[in-house]
N, CA, C and O of each residue as an XYZ file, in Angstrom:
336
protein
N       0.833     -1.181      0.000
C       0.000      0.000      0.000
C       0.879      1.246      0.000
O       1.902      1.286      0.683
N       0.477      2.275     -0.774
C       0.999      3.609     -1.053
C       1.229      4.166      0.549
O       0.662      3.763      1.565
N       1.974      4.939      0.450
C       1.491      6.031      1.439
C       3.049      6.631      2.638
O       3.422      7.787      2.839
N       3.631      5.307      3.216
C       5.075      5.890      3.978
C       5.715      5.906      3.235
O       5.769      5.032      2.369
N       6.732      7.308      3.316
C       7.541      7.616      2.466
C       9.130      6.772      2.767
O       9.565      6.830      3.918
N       9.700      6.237      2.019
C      10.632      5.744      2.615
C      10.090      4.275      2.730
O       9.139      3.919      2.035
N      10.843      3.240      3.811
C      10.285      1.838      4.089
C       9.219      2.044      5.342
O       9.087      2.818      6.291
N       8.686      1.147      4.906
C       7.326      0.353      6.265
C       8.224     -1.444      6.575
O       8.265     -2.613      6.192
N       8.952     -0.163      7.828
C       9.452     -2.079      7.758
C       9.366     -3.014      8.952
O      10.166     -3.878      9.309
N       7.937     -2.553      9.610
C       7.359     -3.492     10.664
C       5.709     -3.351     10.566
O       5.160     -2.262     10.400
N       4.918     -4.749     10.707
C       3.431     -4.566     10.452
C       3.112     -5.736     11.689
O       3.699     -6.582     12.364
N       1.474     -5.025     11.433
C       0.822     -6.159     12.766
C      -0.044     -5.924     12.435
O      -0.397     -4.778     12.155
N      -1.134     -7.558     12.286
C      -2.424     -7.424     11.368
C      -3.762     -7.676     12.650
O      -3.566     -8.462     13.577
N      -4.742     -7.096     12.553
C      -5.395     -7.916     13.451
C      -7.289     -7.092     13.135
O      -7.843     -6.915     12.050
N      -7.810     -6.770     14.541
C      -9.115     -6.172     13.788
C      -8.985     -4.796     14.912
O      -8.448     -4.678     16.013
N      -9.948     -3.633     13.816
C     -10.052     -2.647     14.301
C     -11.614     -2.642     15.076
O     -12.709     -3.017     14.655
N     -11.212     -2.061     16.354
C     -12.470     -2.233     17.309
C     -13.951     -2.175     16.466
O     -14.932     -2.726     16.966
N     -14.059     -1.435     15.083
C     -15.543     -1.816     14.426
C     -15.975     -2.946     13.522
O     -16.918     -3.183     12.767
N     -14.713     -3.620     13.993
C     -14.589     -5.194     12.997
C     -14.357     -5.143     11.439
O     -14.835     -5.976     10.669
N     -13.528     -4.016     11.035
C     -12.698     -4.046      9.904
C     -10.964     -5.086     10.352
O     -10.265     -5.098     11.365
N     -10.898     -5.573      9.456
C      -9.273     -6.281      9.063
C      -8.774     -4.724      8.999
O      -9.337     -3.780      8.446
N      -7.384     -4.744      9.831
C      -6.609     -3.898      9.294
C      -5.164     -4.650      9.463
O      -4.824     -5.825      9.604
N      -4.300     -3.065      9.360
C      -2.885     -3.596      9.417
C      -1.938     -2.247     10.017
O      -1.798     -1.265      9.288
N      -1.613     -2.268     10.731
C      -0.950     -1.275     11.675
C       0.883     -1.536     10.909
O       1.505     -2.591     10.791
N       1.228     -0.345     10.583
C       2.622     -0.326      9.418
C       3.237      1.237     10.652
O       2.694      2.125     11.309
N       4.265      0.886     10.434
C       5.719      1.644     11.126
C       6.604      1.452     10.252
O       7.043      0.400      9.788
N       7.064      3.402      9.866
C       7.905      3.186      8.875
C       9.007      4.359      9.192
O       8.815      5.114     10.146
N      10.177      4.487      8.352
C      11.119      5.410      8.440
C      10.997      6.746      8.378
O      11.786      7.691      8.416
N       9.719      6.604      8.265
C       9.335      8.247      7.561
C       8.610      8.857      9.259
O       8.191     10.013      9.319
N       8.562      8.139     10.236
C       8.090      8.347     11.318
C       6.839      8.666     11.452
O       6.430      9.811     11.643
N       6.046      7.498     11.343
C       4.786      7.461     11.077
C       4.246      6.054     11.186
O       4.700      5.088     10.572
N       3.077      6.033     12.159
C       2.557      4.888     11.998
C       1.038      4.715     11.284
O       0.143      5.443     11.715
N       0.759      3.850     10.296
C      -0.473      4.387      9.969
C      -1.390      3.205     10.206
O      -0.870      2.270     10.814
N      -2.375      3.098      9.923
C      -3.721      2.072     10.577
C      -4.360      1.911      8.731
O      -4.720      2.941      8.162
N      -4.398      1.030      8.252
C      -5.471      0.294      6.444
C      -6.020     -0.406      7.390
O      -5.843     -0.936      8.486
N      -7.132     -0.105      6.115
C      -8.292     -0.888      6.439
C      -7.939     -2.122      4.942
O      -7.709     -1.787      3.780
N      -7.986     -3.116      5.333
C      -7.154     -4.062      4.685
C      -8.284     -4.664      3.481
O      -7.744     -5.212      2.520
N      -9.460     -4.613      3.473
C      -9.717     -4.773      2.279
C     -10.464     -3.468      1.915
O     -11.538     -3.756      1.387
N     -10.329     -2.536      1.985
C     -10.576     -1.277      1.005
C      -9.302     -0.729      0.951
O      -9.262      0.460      0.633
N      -8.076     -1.385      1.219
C      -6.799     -0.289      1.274
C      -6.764      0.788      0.687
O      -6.390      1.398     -0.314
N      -7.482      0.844      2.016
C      -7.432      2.746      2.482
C      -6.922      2.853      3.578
O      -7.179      1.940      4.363
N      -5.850      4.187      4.152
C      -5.581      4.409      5.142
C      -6.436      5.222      5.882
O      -6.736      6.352      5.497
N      -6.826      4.761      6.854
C      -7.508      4.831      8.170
C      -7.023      5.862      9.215
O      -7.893      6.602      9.674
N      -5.635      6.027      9.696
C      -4.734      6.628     10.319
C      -3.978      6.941      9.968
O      -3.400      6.229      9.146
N      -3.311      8.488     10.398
C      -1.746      8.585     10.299
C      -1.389      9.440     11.771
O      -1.971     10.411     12.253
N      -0.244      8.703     12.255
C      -0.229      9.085     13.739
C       1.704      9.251     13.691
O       2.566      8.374     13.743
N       1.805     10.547     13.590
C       3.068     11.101     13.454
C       3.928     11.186     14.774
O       3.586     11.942     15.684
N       5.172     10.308     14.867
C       6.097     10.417     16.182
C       7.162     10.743     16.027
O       8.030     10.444     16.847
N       7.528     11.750     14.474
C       8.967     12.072     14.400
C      10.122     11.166     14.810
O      11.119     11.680     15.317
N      10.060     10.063     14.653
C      11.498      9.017     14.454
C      10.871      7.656     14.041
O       9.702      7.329     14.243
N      11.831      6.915     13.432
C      11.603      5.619     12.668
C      11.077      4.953     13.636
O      11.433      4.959     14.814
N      10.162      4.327     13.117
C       9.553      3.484     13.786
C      10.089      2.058     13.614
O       9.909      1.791     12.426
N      10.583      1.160     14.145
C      10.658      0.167     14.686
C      10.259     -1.412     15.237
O      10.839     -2.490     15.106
N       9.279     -1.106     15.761
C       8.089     -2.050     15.933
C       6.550     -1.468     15.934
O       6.160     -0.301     15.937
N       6.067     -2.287     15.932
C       4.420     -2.164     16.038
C       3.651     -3.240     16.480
O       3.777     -4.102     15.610
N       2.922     -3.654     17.366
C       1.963     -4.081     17.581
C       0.674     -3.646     17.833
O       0.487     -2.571     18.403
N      -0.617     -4.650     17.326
C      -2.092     -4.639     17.954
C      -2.813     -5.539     18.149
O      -3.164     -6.533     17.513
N      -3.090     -4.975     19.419
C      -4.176     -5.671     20.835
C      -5.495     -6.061     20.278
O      -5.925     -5.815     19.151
N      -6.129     -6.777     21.350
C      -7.392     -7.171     20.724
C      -8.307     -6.271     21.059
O      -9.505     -6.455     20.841
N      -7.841     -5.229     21.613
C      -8.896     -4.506     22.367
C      -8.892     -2.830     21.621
O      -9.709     -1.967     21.939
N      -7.805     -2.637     20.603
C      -7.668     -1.821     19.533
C      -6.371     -1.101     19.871
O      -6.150     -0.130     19.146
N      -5.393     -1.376     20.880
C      -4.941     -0.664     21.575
C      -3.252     -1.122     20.713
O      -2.777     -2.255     20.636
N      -2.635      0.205     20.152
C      -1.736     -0.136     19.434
C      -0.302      0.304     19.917
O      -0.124      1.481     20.229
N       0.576     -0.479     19.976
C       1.904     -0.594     20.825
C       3.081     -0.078     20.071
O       3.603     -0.968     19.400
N       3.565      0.894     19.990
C       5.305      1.263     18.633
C       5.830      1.280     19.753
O       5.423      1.351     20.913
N       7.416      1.157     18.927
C       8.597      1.373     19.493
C       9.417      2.543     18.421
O       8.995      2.677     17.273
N      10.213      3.085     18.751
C      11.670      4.064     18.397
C      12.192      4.073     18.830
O      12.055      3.684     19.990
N      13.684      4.665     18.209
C      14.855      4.805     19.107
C      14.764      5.757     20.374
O      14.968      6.945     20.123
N      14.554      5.503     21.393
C      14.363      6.224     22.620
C      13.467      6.461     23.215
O      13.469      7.159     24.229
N      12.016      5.658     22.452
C      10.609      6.038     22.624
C       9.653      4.676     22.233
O       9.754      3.817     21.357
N       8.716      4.910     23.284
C       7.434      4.073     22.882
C       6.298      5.090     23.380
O       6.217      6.028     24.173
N       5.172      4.158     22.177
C       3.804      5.183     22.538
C       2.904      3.675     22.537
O       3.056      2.495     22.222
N       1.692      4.758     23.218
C       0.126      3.653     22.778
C      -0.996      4.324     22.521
O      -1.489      5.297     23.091
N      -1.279      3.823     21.783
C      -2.417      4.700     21.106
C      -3.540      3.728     21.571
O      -3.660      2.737     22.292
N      -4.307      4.542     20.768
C      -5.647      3.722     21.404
C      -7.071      3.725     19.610
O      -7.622      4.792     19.341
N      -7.270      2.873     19.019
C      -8.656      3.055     18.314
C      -9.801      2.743     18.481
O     -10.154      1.620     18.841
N     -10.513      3.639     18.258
C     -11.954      3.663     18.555
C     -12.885      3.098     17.490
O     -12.709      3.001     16.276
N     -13.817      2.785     18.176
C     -15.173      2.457     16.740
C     -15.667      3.675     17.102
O     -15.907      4.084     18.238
N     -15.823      4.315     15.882
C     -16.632      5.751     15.717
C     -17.645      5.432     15.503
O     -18.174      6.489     15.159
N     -18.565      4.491     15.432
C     -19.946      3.723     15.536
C     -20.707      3.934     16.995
O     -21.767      4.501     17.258
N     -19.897      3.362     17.706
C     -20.692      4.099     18.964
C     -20.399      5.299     19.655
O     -19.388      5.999     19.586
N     -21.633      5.465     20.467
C     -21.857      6.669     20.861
C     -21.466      6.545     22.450
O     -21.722      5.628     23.230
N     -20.712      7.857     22.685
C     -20.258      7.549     24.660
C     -21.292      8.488     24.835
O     -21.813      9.249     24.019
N     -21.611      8.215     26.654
C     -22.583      8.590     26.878
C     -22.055      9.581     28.268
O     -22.876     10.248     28.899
């Protein structure tokens, strides 16, 4: 899929909390982004200014990177429901 500039050279496939297939990609361009794996379309772009490294995702939508000197967690939502 189009889109990190540079390599995507760690992925982790699993489902996004509204029950789309996706695929969570970390790439050199410092960026992790979220496809929706059969409309590859990107879904996310979640900018951390350094190569990304690793990536994982949870079953619970909850997505894990690594960088040199840094980790984050993000979190995805189903924009389907409503908080109350």
């Amino acid at each position: 899929m189009p889109g990190h500039h540079g390599e995507a050279r760690t992925v982790a496939c699993g489902q996004h909390p509204d029950g789309r297939a996706v695929a969570v990609t970390g790439g050199w361009d410092g960026t992790v982004r979220v496809w929706d794996l059969r409309a590859g379309a990107e879904l996310h772009r979640i900018p951390v200014e350094h190569p990304v490294h690793a990536v994982a995702l949870a079953a619970d939508g909850t997505v894990v990177t690594g960088w040199q000197g840094g980790i984050g967690v993000f979190r995805l939502h189903d924009r389907r429901r409503r908080r109350r």
